[in-house]
C-alpha positions as CSV (number, residue, x, y, z in Angstrom):
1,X,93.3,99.0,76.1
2,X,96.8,100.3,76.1
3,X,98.5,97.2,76.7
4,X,100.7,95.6,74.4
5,X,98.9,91.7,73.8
6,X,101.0,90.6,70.3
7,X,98.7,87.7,70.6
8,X,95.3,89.7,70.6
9,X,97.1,92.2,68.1
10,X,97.9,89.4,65.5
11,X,94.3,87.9,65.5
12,X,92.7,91.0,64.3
13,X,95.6,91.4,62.2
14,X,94.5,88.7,60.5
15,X,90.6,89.0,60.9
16,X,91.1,92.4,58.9
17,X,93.1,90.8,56.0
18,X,90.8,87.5,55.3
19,X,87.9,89.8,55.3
20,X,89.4,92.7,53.0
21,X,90.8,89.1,51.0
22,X,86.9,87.9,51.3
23,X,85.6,91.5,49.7
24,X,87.9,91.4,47.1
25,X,87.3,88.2,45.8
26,X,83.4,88.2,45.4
27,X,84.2,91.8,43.4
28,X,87.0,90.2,41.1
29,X,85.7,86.6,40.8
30,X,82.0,87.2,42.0
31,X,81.2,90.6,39.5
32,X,83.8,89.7,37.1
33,X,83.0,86.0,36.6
34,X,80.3,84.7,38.5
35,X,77.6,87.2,38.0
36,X,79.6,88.6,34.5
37,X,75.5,87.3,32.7
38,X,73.5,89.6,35.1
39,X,75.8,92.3,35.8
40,X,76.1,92.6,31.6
41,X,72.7,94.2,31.3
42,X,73.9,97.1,33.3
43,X,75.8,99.2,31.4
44,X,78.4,102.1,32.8
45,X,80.4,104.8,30.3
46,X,78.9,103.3,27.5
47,X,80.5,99.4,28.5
48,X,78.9,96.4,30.3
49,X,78.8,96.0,34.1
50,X,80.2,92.4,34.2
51,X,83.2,93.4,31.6
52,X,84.0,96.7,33.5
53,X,84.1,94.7,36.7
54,X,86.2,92.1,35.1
55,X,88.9,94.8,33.5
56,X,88.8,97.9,35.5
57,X,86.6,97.4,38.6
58,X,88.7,95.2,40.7
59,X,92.0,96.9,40.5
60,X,90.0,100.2,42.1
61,X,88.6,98.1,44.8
62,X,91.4,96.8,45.5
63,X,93.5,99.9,45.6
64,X,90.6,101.3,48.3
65,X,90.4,98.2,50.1
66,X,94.9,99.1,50.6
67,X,93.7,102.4,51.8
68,X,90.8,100.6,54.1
69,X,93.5,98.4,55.2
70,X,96.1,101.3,56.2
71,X,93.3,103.0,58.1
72,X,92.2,99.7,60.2
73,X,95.9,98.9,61.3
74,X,96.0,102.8,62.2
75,X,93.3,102.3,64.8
76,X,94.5,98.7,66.0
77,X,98.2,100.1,66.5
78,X,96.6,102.7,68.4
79,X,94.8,100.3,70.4
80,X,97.1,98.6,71.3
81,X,99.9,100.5,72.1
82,X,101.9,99.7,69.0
83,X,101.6,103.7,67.5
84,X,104.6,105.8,67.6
């Protein structure tokens, strides 16, 4: 599908964003808060799971889920005719 359809182009626009928005909030709210008890007994570089989820593990997730993001609107601009 070559066609330009801003309609069709918008909705997985923003089909890709809730669920990259979905992902990062069960790893920042979910690890970091929510399972912080069971994710404590865990421990990675010498710290606990939950705290290193809460400090450091978010931000990195978040910084792949940009690159993640970058590559999906790659493939949809493609798709769609939108790539120049």
């Amino acid at each position: 599908m070559t066609k330009k359809d801003p309609i069709a182009y918008w909705k997985a626009n923003i089909r890709y964003v809730l669920i990259l928005l979905a992902i990062w909030f069960v790893v920042s709210y979910g690890a970091g808060i929510i399972f912080k008890e069971e994710l404590d007994t865990i421990k990675m570089g010498g710290f606990k799971l939950g705290f290193w989820f809460a400090q450091q593990g978010s931000l990195y997730v978040f910084v792949i889920l940009i690159f993640v993001y970058v590559r999906l609107m790659n493939k949809l601009d493609k798709t769609y005719g939108y790539d120049e």
